[in-house]
C-alpha positions in Angstrom: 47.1 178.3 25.6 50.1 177.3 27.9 52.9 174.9 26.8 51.5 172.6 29.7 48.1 172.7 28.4 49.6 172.1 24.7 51.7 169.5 25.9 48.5 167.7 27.4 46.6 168.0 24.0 48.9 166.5 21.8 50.0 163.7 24.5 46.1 162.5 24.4 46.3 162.3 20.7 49.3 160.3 20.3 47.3 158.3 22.8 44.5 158.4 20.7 46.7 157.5 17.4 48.8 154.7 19.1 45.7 153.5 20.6 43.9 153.3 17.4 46.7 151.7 15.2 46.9 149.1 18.0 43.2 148.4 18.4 42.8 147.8 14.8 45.8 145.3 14.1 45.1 143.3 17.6 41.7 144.0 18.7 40.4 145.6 22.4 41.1 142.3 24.2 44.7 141.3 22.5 46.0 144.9 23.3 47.2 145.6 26.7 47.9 148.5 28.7 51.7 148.2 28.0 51.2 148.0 24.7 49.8 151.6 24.3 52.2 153.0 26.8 55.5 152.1 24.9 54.1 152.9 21.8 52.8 156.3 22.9 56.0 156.6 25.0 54.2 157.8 28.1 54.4 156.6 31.7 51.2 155.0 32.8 50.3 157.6 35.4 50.2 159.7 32.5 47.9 157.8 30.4 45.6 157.5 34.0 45.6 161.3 33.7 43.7 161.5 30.9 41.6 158.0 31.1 40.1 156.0 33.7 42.0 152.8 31.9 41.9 150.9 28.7 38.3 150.7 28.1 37.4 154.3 29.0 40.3 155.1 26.3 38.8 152.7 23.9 34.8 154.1 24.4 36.5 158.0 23.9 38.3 156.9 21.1 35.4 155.1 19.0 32.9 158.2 20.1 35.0 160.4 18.7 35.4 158.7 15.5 31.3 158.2 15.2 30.9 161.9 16.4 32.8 162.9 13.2 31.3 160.6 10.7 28.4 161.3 12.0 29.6 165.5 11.5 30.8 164.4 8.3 27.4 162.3 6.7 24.7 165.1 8.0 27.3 167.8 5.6 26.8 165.5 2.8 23.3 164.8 3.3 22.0 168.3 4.1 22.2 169.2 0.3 19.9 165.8 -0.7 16.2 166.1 -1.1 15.3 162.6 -2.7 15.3 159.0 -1.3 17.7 158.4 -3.7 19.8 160.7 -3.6 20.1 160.6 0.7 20.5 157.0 -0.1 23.8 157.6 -2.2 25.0 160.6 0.2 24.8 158.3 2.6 27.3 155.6 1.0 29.7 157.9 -0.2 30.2 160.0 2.7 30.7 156.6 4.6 33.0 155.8 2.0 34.9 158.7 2.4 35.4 158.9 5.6 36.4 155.5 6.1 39.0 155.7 3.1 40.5 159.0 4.9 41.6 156.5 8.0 41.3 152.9 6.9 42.1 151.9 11.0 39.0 153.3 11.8 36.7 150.8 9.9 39.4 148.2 11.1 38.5 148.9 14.7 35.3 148.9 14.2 34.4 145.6 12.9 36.9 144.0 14.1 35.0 144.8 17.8 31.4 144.6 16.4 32.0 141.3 15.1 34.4 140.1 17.3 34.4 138.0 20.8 32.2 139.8 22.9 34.8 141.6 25.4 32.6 142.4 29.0 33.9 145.6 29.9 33.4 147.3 26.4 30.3 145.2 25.6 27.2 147.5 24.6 29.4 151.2 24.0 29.4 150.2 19.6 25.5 149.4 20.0 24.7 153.3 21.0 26.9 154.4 18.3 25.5 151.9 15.4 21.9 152.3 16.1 22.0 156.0 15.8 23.9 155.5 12.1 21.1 152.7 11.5 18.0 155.3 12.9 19.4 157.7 9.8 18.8 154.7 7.7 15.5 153.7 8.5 14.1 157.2 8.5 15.0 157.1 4.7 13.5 153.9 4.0 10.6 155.2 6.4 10.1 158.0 3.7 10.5 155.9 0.6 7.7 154.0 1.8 5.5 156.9 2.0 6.3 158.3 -1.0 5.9 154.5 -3.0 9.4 154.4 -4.1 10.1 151.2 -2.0 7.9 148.6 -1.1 5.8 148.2 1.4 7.8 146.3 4.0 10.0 147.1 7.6 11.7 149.5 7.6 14.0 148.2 9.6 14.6 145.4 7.4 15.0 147.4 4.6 17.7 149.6 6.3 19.4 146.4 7.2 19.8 145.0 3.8 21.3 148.6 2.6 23.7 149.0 5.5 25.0 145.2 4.7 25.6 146.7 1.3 27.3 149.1 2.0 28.7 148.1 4.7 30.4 144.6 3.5 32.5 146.5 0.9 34.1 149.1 3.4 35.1 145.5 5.5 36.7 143.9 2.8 38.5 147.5 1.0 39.7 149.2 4.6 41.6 146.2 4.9 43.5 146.8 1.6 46.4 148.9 1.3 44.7 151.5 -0.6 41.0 151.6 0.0 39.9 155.2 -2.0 41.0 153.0 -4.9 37.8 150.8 -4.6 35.7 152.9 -2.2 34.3 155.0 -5.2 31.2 156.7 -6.0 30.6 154.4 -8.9 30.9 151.6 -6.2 28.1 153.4 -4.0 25.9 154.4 -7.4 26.4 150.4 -8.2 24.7 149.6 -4.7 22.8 151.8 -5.0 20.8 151.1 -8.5 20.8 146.9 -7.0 18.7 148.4 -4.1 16.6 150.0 -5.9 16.0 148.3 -9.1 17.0 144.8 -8.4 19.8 142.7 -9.9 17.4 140.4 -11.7 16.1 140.4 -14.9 13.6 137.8 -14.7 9.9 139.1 -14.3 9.4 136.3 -11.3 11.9 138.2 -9.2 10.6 141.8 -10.5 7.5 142.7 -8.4 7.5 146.1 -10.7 6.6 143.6 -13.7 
C-alpha cells in the first residue's frame, strides 16, 4: 500500500471517529460541516473527497456500524439451536457490541427518536428493519414449535426489542455501560419474556 493510499485510509477514519463523537453528543442536525472539519483537522475539500457532504458521511458511518453488529450477532447466533437460546444470543451480542463503543448506541437513538431531519430521513429504517426481520423469524419459530403463543409475530418481536432495547438507551449513556449491560441483565429479560413477571394465575395463560 502507498503512504498516499495509507494517508487516505486513516484520514476517513478520523473522519469517521470525529464524526461519530460529534453525532452522538449533538445529533445529525445540531452538528455542522465545520464542526467535523476542525475536529478532524482536515480542509473541507478533503472531507468532499471522500463524501458527497454531511449526510452521505452520516449514512456511511451508521452502515458501517449496523454492518458490524450485524457481523458480530450472526457469530454469536450461529452456535444457538433453540428459541431460547437465539433469543439470549441475540441480547448479549447487542449488549456487547454496544458496550465496546457506547457513541454508537448514542447516535443511534438519538436519530431514531429524534426530530425527523429530511435529508437523512428513512437511511435508519433499512438498517432497523433488517435487525427486527432477525427477530421476528425467531418469534416466527417459537410459534411453530408452541413455545410462544399464538399471536404476531411482529408484535411479539416488538415487545422483545423494547426490552432489550430500552436498557442499552438508558446504560450507553452512562459512563461505564459493560458494568450494567450483563448477561445476567439479558438472561433477566429474557426469563420476563418468556415466563411472565406475574405470579397471579389471571395474568398466567400457562395456568
Amino acid at each position: 500500500m502507498s503512504k498516499r493510499s495509507e494517508t487516505a485510509i486513516q484520514t476517513r477514519e478520523r473522519l469517521f471517529d470525529e464524526a461519530l463523537t460529534l453525532f452522538s453528543q449533538k445529533g445529525y442536525a445540531a452538528t455542522s460541516i465545520r464542526d467535523i472539519l476542525d475536529a478532524a483537522k482536515v480542509t473541507q475539500p478533503t472531507l468532499y473527497y471522500h463524501f458527497a457532504g454531511k449526510a452521505d458521511l452520516f449514512q456511511a458511518l451508521i452502515e458501517r456500524y449496523y454492518d458490524e453488529s450485524h457481523t458480530w450477532m450472526s457469530q454469536v447466533m450461529a452456535a444457538e439451536s433453540t428459541v431460547e437460546g437465539k433469543l439470549l444470543a441475540f441480547a448479549v451480542s447487542s449488549f456487547e457490541y454496544c458496550g465496546t463503543d457506547p457513541r454508537i448506541p448514542r447516535l443511534m437513538f438519538q436519530t431514531y427518536f429524534g426530530p425527523t431531519v429530511p435529508e437523512i430521513d428513512g437511511i435508519l429504517d433499512k438498517l432497523t428493519e433488517r435487525r427486527f426481520r432477525i427477530v421476528v423469524d425467531i418469534m416466527d419459530e417459537g410459534i411453530r414449535q408452541g413455545i410462544l403463543q399464538a399471536a404476531s409475530a411482529d408484535l411479539l418481536a416488538l415487545t422483545f426489542c423494547s426490552l432489550v432495547d430500552q436498557p442499552i438507551n438508558l446504560f450507553s449513556r452512562k459512563a461505564h455501560p459493560k458494568r450494567y449491560l450483563t448477561v445476567e441483565l439479558a438472561n433477566a429479560i429474557i426469563a420476563i419474556f418468556l415466563n411472565g413477571a406475574s405470579t397471579r394465575s389471571e395474568f398466567n395463560a400457562a395456568e
